[in-house]
N, C-alpha and C positions, 0 to 999 in steps of 0.2 A: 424588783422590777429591773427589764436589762436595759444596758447605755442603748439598746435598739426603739424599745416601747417608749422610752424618756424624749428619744428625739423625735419619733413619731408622733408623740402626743404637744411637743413644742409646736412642730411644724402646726399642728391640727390648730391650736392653741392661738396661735400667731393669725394665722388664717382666719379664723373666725373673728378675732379682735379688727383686724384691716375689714371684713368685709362687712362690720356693726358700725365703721364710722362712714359708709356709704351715706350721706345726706345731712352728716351732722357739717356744722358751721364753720367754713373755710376757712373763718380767721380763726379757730380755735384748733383746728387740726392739720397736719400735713397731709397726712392720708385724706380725709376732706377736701383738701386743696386741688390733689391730684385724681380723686374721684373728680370733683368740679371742672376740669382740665379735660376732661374726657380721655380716650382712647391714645389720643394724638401726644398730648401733655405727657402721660405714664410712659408710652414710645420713648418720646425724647428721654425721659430720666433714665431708660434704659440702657440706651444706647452710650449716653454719659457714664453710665457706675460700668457699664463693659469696659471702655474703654482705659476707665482708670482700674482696673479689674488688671489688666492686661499692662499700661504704664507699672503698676506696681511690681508685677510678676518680673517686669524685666530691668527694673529700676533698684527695688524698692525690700524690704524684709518679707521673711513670711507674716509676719505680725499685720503686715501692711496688706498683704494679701488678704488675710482671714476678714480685715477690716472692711475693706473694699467689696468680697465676697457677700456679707450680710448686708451690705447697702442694696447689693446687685440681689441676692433672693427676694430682699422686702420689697423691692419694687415687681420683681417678677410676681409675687405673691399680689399684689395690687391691679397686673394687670390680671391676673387669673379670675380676681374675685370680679372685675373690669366685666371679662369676657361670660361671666359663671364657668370657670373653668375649676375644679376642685382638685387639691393635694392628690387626691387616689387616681384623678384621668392620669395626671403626669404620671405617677408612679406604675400606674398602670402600661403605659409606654415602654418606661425605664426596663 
């Protein structure tokens, strides 16, 4: 299998796990929490992991970078599953 299918099949992977805790119990999940938060809530968390996204890059290691980066997908992945937006419309784009 190549490092391409691997990460395709993450991404897919990931996605679908964020979009099975739609409805489960806020206090047991963050992803829940931030489904429960609506549209508005996921926004904001965005906006935040961009911003330290962008702090790090000009602050901070690559390491801090890579970190800050998957904070900043998972939440994009959240608002995706949010809007029914799936991996392949993006990709699709890309």
């Amino acid at each position: 299998m190549t490092d391409e299918t691997l990460s395709r099949r993450f991404i897919d992977t990931l996605y679908e796990t964020i979009k099975s805790r739609r409805g489960d119990d806020p206090n047991e999940s963050y992803t829940a929490q931030l489904f429960d938060g609506g549209v508005e809530t996921i926004a904001r968390k965005i906006g935040e992991e961009s911003t330290e996204v962008i702090v790090a890059a000009l602050r901070e290691t690559p390491a801090h970078v890579v970190s800050e980066s998957a904070d900043l997908l998972y939440h994009l992945m959240v608002l995706w599953a949010e809007q029914d937006i799936t991996p392949d419309d993006v990709f699709e784009e890309l």
